[in-house]
N, C-alpha and C positions, 0 to 999 in steps of 0.2 A: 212599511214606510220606505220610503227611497234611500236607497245609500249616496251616500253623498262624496262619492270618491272620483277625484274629477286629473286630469293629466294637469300637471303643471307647466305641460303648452301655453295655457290659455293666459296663462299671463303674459308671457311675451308677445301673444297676437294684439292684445290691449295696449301696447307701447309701453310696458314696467322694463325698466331694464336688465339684462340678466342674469341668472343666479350666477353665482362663481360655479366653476364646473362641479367640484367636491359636494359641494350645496346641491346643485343638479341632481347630481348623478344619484345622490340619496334619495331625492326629494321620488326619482322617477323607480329608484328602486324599490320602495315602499310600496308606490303603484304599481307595478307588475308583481310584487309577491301578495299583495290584497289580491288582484286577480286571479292570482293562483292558488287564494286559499292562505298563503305560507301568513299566517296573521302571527306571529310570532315576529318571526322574520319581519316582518313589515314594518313590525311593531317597533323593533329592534333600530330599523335604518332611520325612522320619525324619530325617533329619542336623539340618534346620533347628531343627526339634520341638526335638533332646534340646540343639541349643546355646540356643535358648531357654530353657529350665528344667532344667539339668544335675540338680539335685535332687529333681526330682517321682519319687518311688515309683512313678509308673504306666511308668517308662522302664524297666521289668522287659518291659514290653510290646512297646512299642517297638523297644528293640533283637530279642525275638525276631522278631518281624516283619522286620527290618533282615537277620536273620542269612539267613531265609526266601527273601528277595529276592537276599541276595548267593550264596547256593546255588542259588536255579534261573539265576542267572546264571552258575554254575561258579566263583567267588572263594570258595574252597573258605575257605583260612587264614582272609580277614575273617567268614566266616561264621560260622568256629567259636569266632573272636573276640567274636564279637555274642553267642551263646548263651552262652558263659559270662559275659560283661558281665549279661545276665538271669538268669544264675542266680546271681549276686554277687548282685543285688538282692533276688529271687525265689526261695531255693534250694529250696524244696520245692514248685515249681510244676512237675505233674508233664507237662503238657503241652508243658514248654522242655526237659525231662530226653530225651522221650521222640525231640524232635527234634534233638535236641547227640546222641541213640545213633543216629540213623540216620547224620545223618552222618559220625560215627566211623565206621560201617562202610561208607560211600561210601569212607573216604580208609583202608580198610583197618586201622584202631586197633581189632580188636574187642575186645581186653581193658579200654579204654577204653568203648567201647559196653555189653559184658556190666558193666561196673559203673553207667552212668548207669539200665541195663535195671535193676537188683535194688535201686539208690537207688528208683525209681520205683515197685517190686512193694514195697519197703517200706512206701511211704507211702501205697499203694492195691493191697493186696494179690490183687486179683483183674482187673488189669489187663489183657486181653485182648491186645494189642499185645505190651506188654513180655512176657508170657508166650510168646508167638510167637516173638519175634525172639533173644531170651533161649535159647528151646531153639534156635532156628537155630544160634545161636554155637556152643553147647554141641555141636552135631552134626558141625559144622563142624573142632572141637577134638577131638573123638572121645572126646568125656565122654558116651557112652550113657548113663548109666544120670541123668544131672543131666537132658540132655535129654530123657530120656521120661518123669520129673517132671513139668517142664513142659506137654509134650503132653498130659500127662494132667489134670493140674489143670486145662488150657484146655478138650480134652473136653468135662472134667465143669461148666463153665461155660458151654459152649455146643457142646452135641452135634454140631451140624452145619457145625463151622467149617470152609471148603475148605482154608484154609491148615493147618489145625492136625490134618486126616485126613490131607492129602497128605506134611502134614511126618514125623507117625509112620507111614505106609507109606515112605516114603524111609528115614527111620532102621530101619523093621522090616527093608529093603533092605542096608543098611551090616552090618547084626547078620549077616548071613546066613538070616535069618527071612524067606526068600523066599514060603510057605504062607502067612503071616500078612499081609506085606504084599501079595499077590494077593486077598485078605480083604478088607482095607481099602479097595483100590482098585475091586472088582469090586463092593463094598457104592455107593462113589460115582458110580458106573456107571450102575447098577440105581437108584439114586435119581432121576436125572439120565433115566433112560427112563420113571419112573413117574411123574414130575414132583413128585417128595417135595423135591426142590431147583429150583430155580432158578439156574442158571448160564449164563453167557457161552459160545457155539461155542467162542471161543480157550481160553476154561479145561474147556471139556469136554475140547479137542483136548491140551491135555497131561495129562490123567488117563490118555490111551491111551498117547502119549509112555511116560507113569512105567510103565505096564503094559508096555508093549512092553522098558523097559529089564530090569526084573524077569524077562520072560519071556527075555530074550536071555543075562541072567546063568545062568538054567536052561537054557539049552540047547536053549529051545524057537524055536527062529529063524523055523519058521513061525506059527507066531502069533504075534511080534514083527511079522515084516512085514506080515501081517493087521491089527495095530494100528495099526500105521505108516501103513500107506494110509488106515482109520479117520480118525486125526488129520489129514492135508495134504487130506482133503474134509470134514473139520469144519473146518479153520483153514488154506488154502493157506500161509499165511504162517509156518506152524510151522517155524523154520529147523529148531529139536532133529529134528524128524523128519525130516528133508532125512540131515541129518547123521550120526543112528545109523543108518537105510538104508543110506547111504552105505559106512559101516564092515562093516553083515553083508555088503552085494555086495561089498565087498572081499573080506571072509573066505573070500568063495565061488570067490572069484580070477574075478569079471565087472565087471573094473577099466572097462569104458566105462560100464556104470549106475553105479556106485557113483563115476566121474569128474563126471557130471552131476549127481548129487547133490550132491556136497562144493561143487561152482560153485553149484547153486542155494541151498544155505547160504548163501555167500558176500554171493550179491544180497540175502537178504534179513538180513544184519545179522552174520554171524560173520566176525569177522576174520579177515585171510587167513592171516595169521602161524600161527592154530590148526591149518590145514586144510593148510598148506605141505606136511606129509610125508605126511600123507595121500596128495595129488594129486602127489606124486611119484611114492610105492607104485603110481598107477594105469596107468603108463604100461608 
């Protein structure tokens, strides 16, 4: 999700008048050691900033920034502490709404997240983001018909969005609309080979993934694994594709491919705990 660590220029450009220097100088010291990483440090000049002037209005800033830092550091609670401290101050800044819902759904709150997402479509009703993540929840919760609102709204706001084609071929997937979502994704394909898009190998490499799973739910195993291999030579590091290979060479009872697979999952990021029965089945 976006980080939200922004100069505290942009206030002065708005006509706020300006900080006292000391206030300044913090506020900008924190944003050059975030950029360099020094999240300690950063962390350290924010604290200072807001015991300096507990009262300044611009601490709506501040603390999201604070919350920013204490989340890529994993201090999940202070984090989520800090964003609503800024949205106590700031409650319709939709840019702290947008980052208090990802978090939410980093710590698994998405009834929590789906309300800061529809706070935020309220107050910028064409929000691209919240509309995203918004229908994710929804699909997740198995409200079809809320989430393909959404997809669709976003769409029609930005035809070529990757996430928001991939996400209603996935959903077309859950409906049992296998036709439509093979549609969808074979349309992203075809763009991706006539250079109508631009995309990343890794995100070409799980458009096949999502086809491969589609085709697997059909039955069609060989051109699942046609995709498969597709995807691990657009993106070797594709664990998903490791993984579903993994599953059809089991189904096929060629437990020593489909053993090598689930291990090479493993190396490249799926816990083992997932893959335990799996690699028992293979023996």
């Amino acid at each position: 999700m976006r980080k939200f660590i922004l100069s505290f220029l942009i206030w002065g450009a708005v006509g706020i008048p300006a900080f006292s220097q000391t206030y300044e100088e913090l506020s900008e010291r924190a944003v050059a050691a975030t950029e360099q990483d020094s999240l300690v440090q950063a962390e350290k000049y924010i604290m200072e900033a807001l015991k300096l002037d507990p009262a300044n209005p611009h601490n709506a800033l501040l603390f999201s920034n604070l919350g920013t830092i204490q989340r890529r550091q994993r201090q999940y609670d202070q984090a989520l502490e800090s964003y609503t401290m800024a949205l106590n101050i700031a409650p319709r800044t939709v840019p702290i709404l947008l980052n208090r819902a990802a978090l939410y759904l980093e710590l698994g709150k998405d009834e929590l997240a789906r309300m800061d997402y529809a706070l935020a479509l309220d107050l910028e009703t064409d929000n691209q983001e919240a509309l995203l993540m918004r229908a994710y929840i929804y699909r997740q919760k198995r409200d079809y018909k809320a989430a393909r609102s959404d997809y669709e709204r976003l769409l029609k706001l930005n035809p070529l969005s990757y996430n928001g084609r991939l996400g209603l071929a996935m959903l077309e997937q859950k409906e049992g609309k296998y036709e439509e979502a093979l549609s969808v994704l074979n349309k992203m394909i075809a763009d991706k080979a006539d250079g109508s898009t631009q995309i990343t190998a890794p995100l070409y490499a799980v458009l096949y993934v999502a086809r491969a799973g589609v085709e697997k739910d059909m039955q069609h195993i060989d051109l699942a694994l046609i995709d498969l291999e597709e995807a691990i030579e657009q993106d070797p590091s594709q664990s998903e594709a490791y993984l579903m290979r993994g599953q059809i060479y089991l189904s096929q009872k060629k437990k020593e491919l489909a053993r090598r697979d689930f291990e090479k999952a493993v190396t490249l990021g799926v816990p083992q705990g997932d893959v335990r029965d799996l690699l028992q089945q293979c023996k």
